[in-house]
N, CA, C and O atoms as CSV, one atom per row, in Angstrom:
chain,resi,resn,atom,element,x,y,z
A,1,UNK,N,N,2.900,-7.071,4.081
A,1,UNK,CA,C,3.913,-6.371,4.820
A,1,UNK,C,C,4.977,-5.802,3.881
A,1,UNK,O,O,5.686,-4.816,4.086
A,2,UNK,N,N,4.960,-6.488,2.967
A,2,UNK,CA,C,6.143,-6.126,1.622
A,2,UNK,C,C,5.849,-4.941,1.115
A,2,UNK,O,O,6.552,-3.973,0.825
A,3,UNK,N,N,4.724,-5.147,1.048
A,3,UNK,CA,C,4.156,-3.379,0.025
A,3,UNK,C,C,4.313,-2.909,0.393
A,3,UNK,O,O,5.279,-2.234,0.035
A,4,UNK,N,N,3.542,-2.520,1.774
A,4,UNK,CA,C,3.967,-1.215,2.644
A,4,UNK,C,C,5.171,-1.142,3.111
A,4,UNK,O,O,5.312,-0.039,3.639
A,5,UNK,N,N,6.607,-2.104,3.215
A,5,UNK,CA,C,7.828,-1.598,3.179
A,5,UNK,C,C,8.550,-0.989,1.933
A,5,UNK,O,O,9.575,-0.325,1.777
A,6,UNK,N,N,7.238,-1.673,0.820
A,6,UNK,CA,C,8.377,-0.968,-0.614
A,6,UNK,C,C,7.984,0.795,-0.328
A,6,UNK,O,O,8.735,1.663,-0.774
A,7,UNK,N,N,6.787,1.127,0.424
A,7,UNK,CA,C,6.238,2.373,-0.169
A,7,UNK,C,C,7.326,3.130,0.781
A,7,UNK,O,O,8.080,3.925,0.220
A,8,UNK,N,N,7.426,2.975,1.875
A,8,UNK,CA,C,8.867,3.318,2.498
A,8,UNK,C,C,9.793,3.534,2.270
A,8,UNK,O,O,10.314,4.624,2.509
A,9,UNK,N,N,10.364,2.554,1.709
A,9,UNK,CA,C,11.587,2.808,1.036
A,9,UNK,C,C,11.506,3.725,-0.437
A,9,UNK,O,O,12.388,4.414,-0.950
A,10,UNK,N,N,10.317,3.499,-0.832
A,10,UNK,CA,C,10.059,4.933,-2.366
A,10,UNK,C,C,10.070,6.126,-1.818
A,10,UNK,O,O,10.817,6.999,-2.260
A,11,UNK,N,N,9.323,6.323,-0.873
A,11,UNK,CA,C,9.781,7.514,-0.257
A,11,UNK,C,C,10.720,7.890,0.123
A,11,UNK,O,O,10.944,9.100,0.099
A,12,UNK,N,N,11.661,6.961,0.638
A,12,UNK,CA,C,13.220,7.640,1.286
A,12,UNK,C,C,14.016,7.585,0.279
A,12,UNK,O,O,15.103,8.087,0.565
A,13,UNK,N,N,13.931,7.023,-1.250
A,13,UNK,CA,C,14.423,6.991,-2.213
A,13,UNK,C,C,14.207,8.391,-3.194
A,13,UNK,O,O,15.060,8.955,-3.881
A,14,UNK,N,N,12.957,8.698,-3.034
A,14,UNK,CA,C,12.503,9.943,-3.404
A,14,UNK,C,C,12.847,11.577,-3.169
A,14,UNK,O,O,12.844,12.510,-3.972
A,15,UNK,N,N,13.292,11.500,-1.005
A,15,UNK,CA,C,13.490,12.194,-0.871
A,15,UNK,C,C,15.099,12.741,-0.697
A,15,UNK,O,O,15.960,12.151,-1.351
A,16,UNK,N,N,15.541,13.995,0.286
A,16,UNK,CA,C,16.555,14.564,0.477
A,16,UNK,C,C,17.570,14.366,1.970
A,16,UNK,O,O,18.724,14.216,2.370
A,17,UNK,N,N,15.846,14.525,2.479
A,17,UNK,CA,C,16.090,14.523,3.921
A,17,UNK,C,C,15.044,13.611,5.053
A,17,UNK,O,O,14.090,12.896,4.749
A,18,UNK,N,N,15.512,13.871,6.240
A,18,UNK,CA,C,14.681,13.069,6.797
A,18,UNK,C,C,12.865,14.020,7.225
A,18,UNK,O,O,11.680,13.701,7.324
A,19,UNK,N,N,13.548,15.015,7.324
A,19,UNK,CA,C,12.404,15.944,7.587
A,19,UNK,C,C,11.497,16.084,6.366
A,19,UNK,O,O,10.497,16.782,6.542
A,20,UNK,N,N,11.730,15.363,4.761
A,20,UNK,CA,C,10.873,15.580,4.047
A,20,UNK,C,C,10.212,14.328,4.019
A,20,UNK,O,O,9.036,14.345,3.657
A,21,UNK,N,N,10.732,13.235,4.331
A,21,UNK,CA,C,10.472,11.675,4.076
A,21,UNK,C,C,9.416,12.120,5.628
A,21,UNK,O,O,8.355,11.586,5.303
A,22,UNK,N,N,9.220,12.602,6.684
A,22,UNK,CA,C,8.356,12.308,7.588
A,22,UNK,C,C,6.756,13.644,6.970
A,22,UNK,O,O,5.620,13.630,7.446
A,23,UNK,N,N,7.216,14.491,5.977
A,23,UNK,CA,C,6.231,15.339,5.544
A,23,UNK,C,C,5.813,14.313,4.815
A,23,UNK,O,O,4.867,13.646,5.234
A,24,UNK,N,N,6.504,13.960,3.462
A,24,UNK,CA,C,5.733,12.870,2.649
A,24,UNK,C,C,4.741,11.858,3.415
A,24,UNK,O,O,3.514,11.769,3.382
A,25,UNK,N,N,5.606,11.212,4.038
A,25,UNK,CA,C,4.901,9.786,4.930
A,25,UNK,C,C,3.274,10.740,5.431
A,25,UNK,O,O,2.120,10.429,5.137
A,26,UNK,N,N,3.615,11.582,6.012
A,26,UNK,CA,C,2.130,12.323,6.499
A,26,UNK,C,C,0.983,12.459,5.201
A,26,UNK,O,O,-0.210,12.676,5.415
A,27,UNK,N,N,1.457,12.322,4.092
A,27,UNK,CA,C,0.710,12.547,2.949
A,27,UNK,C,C,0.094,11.252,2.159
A,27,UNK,O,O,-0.813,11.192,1.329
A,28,UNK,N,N,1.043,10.100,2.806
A,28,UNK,CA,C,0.808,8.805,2.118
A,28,UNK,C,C,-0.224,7.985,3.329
A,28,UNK,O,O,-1.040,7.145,2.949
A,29,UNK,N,N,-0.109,8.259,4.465
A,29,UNK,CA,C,-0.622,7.560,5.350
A,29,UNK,C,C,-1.728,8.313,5.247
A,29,UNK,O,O,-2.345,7.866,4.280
A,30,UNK,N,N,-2.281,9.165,5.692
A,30,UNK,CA,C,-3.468,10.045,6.177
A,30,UNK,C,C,-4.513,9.385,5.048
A,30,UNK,O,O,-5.638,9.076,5.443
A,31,UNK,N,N,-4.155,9.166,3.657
A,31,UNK,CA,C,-5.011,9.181,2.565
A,31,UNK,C,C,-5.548,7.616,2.719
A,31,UNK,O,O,-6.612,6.999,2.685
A,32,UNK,N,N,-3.906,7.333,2.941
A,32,UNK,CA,C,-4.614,5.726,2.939
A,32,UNK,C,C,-5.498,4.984,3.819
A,32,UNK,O,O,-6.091,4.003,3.371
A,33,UNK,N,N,-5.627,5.300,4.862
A,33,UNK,CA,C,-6.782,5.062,6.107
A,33,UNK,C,C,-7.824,5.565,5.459
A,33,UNK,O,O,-8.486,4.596,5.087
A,34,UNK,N,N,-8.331,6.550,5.121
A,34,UNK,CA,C,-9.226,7.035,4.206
A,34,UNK,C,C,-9.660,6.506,3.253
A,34,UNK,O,O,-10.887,6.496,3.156
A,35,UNK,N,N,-8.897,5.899,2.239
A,35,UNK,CA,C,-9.239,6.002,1.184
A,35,UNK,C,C,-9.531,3.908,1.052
A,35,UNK,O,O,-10.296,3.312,0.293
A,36,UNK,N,N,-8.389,3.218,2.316
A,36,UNK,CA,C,-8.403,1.752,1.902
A,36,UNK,C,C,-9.727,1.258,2.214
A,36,UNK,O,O,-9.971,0.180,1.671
A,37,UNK,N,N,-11.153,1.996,3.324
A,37,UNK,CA,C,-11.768,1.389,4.364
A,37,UNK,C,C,-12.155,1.273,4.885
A,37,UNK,O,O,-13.343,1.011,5.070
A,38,UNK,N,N,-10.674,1.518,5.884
A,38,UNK,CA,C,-10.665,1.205,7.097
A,38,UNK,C,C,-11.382,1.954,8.250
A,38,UNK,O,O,-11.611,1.443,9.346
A,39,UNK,N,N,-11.762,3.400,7.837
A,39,UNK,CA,C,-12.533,4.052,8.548
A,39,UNK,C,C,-13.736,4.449,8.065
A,39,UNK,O,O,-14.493,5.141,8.745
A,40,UNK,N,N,-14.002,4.082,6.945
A,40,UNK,CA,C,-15.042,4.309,6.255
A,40,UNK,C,C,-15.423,3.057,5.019
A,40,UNK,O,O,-14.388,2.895,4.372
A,41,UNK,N,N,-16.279,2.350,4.610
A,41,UNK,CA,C,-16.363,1.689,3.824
A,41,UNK,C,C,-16.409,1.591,2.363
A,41,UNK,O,O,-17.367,2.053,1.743
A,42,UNK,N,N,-15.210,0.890,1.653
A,42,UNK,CA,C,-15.095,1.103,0.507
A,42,UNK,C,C,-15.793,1.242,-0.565
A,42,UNK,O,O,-15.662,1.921,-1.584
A,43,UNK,N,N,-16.844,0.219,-0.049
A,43,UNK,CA,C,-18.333,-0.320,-1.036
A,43,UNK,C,C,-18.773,1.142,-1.193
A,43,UNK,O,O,-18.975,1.729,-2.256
A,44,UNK,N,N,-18.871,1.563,-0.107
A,44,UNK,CA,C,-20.019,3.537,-0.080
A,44,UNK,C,C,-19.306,4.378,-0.903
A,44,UNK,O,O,-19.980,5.374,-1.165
A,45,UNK,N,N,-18.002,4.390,-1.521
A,45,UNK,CA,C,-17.282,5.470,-1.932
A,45,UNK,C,C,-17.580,5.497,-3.104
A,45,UNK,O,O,-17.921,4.405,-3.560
A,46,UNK,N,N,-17.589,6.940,-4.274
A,46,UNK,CA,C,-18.020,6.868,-5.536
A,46,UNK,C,C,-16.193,5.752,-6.194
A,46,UNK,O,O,-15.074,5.408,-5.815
A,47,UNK,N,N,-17.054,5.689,-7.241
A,47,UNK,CA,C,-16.113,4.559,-8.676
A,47,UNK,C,C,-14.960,4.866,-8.668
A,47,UNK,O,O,-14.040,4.051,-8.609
A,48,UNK,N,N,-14.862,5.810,-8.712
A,48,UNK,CA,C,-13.116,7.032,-8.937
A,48,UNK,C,C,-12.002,6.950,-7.719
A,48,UNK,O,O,-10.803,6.675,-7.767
A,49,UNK,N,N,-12.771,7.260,-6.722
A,49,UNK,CA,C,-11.852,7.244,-5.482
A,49,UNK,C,C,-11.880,5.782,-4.968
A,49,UNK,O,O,-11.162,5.594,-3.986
A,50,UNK,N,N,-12.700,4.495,-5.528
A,50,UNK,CA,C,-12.541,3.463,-4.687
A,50,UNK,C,C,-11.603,2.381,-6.152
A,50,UNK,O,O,-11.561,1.159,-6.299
A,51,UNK,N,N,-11.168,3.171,-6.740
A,51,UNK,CA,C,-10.359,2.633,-7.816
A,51,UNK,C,C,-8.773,3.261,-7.456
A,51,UNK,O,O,-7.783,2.565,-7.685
A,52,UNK,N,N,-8.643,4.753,-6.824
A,52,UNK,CA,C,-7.883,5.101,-6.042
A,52,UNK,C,C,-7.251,4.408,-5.303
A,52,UNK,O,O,-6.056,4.116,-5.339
A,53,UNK,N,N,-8.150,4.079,-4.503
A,53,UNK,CA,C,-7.471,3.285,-3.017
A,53,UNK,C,C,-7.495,1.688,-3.213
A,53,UNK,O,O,-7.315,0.876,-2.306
A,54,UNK,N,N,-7.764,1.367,-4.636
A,54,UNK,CA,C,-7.393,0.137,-4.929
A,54,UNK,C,C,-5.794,-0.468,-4.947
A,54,UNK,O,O,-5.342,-1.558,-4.598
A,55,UNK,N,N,-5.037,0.975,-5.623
A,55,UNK,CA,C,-3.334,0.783,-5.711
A,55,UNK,C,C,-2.664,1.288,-3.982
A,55,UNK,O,O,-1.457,1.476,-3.827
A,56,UNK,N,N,-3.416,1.404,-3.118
A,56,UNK,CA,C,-2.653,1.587,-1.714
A,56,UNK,C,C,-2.960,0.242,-0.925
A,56,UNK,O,O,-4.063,-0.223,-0.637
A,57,UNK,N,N,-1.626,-0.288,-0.635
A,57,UNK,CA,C,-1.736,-1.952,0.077
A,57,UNK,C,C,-2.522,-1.817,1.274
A,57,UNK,O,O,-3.033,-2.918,1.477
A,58,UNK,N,N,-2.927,-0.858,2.320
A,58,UNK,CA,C,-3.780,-0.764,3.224
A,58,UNK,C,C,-4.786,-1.341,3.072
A,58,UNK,O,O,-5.018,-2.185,3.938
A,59,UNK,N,N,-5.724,-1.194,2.064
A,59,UNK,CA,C,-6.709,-1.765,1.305
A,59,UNK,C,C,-7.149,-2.938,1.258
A,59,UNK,O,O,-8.314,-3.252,1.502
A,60,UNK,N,N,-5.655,-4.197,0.724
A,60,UNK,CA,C,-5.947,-5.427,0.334
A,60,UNK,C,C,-5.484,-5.883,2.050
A,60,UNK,O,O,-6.126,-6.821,2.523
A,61,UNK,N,N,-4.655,-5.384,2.732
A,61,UNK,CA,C,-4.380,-5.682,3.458
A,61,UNK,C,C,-5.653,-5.781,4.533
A,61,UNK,O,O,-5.519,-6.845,5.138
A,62,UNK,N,N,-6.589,-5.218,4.898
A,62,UNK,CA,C,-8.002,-5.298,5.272
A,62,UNK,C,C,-9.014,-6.064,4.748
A,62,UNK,O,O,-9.927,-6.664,5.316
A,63,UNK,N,N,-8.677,-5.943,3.375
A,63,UNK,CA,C,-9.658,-6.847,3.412
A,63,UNK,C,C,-9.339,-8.086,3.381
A,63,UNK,O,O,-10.152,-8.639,4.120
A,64,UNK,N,N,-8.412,-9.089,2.830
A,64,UNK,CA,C,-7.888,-9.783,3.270
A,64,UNK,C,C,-8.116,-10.080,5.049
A,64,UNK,O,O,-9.118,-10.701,5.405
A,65,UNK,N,N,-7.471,-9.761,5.710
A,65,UNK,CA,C,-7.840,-9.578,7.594
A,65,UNK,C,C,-9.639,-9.606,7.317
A,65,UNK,O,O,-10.088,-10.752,7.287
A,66,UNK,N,N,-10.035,-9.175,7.241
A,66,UNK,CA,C,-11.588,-9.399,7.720
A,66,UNK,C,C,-12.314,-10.543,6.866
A,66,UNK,O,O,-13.531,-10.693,6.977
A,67,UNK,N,N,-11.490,-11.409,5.944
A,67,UNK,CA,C,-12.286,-12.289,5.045
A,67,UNK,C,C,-11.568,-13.624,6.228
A,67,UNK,O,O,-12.151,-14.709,6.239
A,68,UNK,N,N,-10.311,-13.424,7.164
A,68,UNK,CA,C,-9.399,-14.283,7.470
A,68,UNK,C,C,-10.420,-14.572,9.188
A,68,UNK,O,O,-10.652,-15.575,9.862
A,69,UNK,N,N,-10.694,-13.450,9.287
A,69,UNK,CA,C,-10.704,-12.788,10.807
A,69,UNK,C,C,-12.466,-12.754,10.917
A,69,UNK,O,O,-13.054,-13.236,11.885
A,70,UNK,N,N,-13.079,-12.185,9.906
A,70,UNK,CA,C,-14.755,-12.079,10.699
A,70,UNK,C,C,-15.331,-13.176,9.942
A,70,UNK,O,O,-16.436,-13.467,10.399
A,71,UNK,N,N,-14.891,-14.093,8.673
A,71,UNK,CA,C,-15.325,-15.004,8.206
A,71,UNK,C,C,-14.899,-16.362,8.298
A,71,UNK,O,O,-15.625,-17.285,7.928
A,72,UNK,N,N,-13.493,-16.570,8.882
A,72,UNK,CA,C,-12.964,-17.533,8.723
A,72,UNK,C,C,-12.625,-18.202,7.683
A,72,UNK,O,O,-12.840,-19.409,7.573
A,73,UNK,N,N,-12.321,-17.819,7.214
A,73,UNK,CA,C,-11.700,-17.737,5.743
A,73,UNK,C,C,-10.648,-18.549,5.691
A,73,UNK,O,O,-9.966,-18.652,6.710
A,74,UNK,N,N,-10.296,-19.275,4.536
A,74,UNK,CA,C,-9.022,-20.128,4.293
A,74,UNK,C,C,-8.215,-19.022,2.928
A,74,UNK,O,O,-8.636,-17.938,2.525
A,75,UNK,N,N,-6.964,-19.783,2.475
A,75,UNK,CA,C,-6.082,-19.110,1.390
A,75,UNK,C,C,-6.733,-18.765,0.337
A,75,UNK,O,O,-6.279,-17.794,-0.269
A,76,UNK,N,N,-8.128,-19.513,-0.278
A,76,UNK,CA,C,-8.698,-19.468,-1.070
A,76,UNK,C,C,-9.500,-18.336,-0.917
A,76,UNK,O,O,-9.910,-18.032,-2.038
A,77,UNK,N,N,-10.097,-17.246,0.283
A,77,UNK,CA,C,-10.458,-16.836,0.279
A,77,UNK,C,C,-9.920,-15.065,0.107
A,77,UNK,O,O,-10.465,-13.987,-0.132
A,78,UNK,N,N,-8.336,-15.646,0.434
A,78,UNK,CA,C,-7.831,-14.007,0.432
A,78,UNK,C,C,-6.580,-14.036,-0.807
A,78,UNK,O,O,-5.637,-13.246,-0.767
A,79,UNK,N,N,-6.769,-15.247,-2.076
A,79,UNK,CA,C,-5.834,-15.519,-2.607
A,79,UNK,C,C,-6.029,-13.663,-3.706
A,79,UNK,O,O,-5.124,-12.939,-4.122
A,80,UNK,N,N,-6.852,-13.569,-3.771
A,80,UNK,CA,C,-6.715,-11.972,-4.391
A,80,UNK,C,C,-6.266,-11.285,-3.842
A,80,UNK,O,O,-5.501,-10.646,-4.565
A,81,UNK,N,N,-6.247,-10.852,-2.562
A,81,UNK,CA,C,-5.759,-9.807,-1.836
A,81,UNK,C,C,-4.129,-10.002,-1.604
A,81,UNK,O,O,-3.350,-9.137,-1.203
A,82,UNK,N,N,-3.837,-11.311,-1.948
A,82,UNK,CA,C,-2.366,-11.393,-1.332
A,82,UNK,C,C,-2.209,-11.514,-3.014
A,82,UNK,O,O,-1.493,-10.520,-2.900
A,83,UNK,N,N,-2.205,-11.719,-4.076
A,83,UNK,CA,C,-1.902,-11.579,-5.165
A,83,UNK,C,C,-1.392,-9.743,-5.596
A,83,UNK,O,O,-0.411,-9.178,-6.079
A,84,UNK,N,N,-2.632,-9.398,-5.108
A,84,UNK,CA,C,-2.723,-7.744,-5.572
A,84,UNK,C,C,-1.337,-7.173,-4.424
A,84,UNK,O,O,-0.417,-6.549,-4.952
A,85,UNK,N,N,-1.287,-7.435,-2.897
A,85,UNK,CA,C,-0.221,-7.030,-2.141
A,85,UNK,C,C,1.137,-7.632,-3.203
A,85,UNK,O,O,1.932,-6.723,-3.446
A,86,UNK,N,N,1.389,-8.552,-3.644
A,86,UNK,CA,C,2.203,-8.608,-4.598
A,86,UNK,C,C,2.498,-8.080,-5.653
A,86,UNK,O,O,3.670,-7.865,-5.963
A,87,UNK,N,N,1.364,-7.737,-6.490
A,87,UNK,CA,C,1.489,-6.950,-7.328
A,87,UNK,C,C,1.819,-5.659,-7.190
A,87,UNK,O,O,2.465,-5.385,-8.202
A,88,UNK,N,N,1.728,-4.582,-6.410
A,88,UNK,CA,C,1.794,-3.569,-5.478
A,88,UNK,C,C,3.511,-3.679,-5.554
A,88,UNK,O,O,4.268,-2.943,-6.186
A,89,UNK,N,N,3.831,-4.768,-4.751
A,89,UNK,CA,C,4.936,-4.886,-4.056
A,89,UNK,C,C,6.352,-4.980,-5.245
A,89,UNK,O,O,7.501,-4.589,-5.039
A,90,UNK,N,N,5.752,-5.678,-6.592
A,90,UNK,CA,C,6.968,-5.624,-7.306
A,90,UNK,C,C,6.886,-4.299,-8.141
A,90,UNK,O,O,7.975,-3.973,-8.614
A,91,UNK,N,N,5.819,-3.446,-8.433
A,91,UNK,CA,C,5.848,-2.194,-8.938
A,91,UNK,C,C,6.353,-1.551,-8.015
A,91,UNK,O,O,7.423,-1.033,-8.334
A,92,UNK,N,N,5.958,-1.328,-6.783
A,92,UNK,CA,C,6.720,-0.578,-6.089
A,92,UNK,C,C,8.594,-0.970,-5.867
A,92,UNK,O,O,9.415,-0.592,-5.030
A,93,UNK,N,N,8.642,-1.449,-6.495
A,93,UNK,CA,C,10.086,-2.559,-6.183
A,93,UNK,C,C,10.973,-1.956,-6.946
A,93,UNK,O,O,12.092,-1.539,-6.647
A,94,UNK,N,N,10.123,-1.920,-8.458
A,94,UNK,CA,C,10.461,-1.770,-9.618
A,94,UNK,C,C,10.670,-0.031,-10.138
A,94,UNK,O,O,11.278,0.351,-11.138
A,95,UNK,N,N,9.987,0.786,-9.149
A,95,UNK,CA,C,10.264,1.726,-8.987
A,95,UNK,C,C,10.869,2.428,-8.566
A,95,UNK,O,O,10.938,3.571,-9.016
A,96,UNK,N,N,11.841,1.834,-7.082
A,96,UNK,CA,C,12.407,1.721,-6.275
A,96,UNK,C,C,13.986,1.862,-6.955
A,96,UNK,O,O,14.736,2.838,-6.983
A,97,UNK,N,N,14.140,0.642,-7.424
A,97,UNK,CA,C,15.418,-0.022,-8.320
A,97,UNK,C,C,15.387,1.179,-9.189
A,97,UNK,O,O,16.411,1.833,-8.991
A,98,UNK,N,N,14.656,1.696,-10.026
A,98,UNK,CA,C,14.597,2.698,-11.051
A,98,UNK,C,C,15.439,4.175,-10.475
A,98,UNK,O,O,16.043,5.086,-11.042
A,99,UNK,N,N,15.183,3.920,-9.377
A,99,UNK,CA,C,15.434,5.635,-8.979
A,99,UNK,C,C,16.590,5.499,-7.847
A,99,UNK,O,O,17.014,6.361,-7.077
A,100,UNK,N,N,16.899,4.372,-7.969
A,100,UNK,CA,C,18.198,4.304,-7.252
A,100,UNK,C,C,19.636,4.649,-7.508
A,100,UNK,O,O,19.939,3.722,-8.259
A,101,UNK,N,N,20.269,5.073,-7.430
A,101,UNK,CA,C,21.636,5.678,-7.810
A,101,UNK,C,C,22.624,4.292,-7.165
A,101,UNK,O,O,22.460,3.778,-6.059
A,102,UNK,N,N,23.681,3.880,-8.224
A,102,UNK,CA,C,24.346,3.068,-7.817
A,102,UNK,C,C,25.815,3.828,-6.939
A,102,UNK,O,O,26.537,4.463,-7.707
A,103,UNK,N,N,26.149,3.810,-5.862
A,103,UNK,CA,C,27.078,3.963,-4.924
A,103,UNK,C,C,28.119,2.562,-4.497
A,103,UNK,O,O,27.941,1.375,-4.225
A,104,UNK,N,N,29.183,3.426,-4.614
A,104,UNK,CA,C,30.373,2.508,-4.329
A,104,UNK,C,C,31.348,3.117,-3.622
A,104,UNK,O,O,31.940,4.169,-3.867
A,105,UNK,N,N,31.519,1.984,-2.274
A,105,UNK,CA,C,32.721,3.378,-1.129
A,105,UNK,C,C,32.371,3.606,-0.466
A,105,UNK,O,O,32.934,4.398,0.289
């Protein structure tokens, strides 16, 4: 849930307005359904694009859920996927902090 709030907030950090932060968001979401999965399977996709949609949290976030959900799965089973949503989550964090302007007042 962290990741995908950091990517949120990179975007509204990124942008000007609100009307560009809802163009962006259209550009970050659309790919990522695509590219994590979820509508198509990752295994089938060539090397390049499934290394792509390795850095979008949609991704771990699924698979994770279906190791929890169609296998019954314990922590041990999704301890990668919640590692990598972490990892995700402090780069995106860290990027975040970077491009932030300090305000006072």
């Amino acid at each position: 849930m962290f990741a995908s709030l950091s990517v949120g907030v990179l975007i509204s950090v990124l942008v000007r307005s609100s009307a560009q932060a809802v163009f962006l968001t259209v550009f970050v979401i659309l790919p990522s359904f695509v590219l994590s999965g979820v509508m198509f399977p990752y295994q089938l996709m060539p090397s390049g694009v499934r290394e792509l949609g390795a850095i979008l949290p949609l991704r771990w976030y699924q698979i994770g859920l279906r190791r929890l959900v169609l296998r019954g799965g314990d922590f041990g089973d999704v301890w990668v996927p919640f590692v990598a949503l972490r990892v995700i989550f402090a780069v995106l964090l860290t990027l975040v902090r970077s491009r932030m302007k300090p305000r006072l007042g």
